[in-house]
N, C-alpha and C positions, 0 to 999 in steps of 0.2 A: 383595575388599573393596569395599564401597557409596564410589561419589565422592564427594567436596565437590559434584561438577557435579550428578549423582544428585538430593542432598538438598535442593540449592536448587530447582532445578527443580520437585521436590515441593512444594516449600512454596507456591512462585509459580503452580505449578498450582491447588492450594487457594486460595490470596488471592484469586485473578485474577479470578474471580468477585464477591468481595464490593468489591474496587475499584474494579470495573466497575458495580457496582450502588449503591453511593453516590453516583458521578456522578454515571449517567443516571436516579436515582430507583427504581433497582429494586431495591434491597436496603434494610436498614432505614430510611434517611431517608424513603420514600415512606411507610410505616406512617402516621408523624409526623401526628395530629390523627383518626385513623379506628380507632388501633387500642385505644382504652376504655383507656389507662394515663393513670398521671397526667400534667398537663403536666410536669412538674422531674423522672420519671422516662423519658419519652418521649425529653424534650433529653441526658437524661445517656446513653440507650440511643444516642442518635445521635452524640450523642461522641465514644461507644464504637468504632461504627462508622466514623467520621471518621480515627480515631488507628488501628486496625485497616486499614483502606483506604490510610493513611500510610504506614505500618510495609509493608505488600506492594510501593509504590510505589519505597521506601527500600532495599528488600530485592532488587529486579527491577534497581535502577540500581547498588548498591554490587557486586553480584554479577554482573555483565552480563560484564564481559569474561572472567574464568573461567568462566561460561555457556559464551559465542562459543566458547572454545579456541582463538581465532587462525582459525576455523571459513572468516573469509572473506580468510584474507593474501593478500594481491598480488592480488584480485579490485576493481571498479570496482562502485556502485552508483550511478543515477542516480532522481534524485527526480523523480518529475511530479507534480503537484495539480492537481486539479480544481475549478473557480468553487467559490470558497467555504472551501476548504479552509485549515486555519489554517495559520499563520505558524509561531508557537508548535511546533505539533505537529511541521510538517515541521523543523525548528531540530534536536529534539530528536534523532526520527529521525537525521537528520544527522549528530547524535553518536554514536547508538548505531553507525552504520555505520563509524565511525572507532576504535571501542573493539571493535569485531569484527573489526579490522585490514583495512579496505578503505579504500580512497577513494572520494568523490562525484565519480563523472563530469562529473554538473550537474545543475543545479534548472531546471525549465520550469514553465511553470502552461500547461494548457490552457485557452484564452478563450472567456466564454460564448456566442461567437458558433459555436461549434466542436458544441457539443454542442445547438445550438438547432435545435430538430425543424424551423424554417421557413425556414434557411439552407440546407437540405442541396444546393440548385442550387451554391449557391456549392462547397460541400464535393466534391460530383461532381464538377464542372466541374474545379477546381483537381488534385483526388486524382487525372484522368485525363490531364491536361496533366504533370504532374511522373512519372508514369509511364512515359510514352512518351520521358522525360528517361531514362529506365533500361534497360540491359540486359535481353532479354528473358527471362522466368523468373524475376527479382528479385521482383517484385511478381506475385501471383496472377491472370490474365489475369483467372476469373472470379471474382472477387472480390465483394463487395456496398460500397456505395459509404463505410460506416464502417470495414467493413476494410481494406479496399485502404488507407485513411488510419493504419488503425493498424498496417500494414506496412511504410509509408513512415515514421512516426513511427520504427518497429524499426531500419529500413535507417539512416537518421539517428542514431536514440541509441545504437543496441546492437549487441553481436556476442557469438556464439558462445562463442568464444574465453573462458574463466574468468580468466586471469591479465591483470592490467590493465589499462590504458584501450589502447585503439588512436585513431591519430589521426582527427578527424572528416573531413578531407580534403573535398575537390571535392564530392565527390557529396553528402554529407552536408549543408554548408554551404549546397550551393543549397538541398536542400529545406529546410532550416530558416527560410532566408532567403525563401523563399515563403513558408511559415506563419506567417509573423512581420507580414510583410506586408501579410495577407489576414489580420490580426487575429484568426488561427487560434491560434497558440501563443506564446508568450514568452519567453524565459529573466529567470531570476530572481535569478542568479550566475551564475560564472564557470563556463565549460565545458571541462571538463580534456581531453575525447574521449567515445567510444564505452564502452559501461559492461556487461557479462554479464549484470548484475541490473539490475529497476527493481522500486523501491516510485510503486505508484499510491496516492493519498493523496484519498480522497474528502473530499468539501466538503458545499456547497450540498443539500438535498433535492430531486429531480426529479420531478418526476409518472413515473407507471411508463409514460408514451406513448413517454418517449425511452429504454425499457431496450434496444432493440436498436440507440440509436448506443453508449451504454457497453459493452455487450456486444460488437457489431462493435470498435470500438477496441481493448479490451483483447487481443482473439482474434488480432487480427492484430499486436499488439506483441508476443504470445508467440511468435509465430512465429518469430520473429526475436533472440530472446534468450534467456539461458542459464536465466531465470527469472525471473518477476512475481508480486510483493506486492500483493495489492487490502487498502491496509486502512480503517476505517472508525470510529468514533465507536462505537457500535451494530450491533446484528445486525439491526434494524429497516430497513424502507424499503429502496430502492438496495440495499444492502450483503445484504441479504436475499433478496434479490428475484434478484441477480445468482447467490448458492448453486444457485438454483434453475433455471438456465439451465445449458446444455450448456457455457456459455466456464468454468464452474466446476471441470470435469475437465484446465483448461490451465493454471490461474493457483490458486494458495494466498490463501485469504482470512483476516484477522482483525479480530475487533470491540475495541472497550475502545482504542485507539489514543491517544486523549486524556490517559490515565496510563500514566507510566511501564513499567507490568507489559505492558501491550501493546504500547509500541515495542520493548521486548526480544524480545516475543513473534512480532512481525513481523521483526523482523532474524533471529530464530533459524529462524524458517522458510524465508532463507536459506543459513544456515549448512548445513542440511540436506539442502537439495535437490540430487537429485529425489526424494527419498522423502515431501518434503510436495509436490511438486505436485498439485494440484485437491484440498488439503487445507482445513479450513475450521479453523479454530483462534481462541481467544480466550475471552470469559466464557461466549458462546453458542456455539461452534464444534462443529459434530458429531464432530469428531477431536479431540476433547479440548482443552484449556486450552493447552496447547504442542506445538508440533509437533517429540519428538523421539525416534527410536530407542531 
């Protein structure tokens, strides 16, 4: 017999696209003024779409935790954002990882001083002092100077381990307590411990000069944990750009993030894993709309 979980997933698979395209303009509302209809049938077409876009949104959130199946009990997720990255979005997120039966280990926002292509002495400098703070083999001797930081980011937020938070302890604290300091990272609530998953939660749009501190970052936070969400607005820019690089075979990406159909879409991509890792999932995703068996 076809699931309840089956048919919703179908459905959200189909939607997820035109929810996604209402947003960001690329489903019927962009027509709107180019496409030779009348105006009062153009508005009613967009509507349409509008209430269609709802209904997938409505559909992705009422259905989510029979989606999940408890997909993630007793597992930890931790949220990080990137300059720019909404509030809103990450909130949301938030919940869905709560209705997938996990906790949030904790919210950080990475600080634009972190990812600023003309800081990186400082990044060096710091990422090489707090490693020699670690046990040898912790951190990748040769490392490139955004990874090594995004493997000390891992050692700090994540572990291994899938079942619950473990505690941040000594080790941990320092390094956060350096990043924090050196106006590298932040937290944004409260920090429960160490978390198996993180969702990266893209912001701001970057020039593509700094894809290899995003790139370096996220590679080395994989390292280190049981699994990473890069999700993102769009398939455009950044989020595009990153498919297209090798850290894409480490970490699962999805676009559409902004409505609902895509934070379920991103949480399910943990439910799953490792079967979505260095999967691409969401309106424009090459593995499909959802990522799931």
């Amino acid at each position: 017999m076809i699931s309840f979980r089956y048919h919703v997933v179908s459905l959200v698979a189909v939607l997820l696209s035109l929810a996604a395209g209402v947003v960001l303009g690329g489903g019927p509302l962009s027509d709107l003024g180019r496409s030779g209809k009348a105006p009062a049938v153009a508005a009613a077409d967009a509507g349409d779409a509008r209430q269609e876009a709802a209904f997938a949104d409505a559909l992705a959130t009422q259905g989510a935790t029979r989606l999940y199946a408890d997909g993630l009990e007793g597992s930890a997720v931790v949220l990080l954002s990137l300059p720019g990255a909404s509030d809103t979005t990450r909130n949301a997120l938030a919940e869905q990882v709560q209705a997938a039966g996990a906790t949030v280990g904790g919210t950080y926002a990475i600080q634009p001083t972190l990812v600023d292509t003309g800081e990186k002495t400082l990044v060096d400098t710091l990422g090489s002092q707090l490693m020699t703070q670690l046990p040898d083999g912790v951190v990748s001797a040769d490392a490139d100077t955004y990874t090594r930081l995004g493997e000390l980011l891992g050692v700090a937020l994540t572990t291994t381990n899938t079942q619950g938070t473990k505690p941040l302890g000594d080790q941990s604290t320092g390094i956060l307590s350096s990043l924090d300091g050196a106006g590298l990272l932040s937290s944004t609530g409260k920090a429960s411990g160490r978390a198996a998953y993180v969702v990266v939660l893209l912001g701001d749009e970057p020039s593509a000069e700094g894809d290899a501190i995003y790139a370096g970052l996220l590679s080395g936070l994989a390292a280190h944990s049981a699994g990473v969400v890069v999700a993102g607005a769009d398939s455009d820019g950044l989020l595009g750009r990153l498919r297209a690089e090798p850290v894409a075979a480490e970490v699962a990406t999805v676009d559409g993030v902004t409505g609902a159909a895509g934070q379920v879409t991103a949480i399910l991509a943990l439910t799953e894993w490792p079967s979505t890792k260095g999967g691409s999932f969401g309106a424009s995703g090459a593995d499909g709309a959802v990522g799931l068996r």
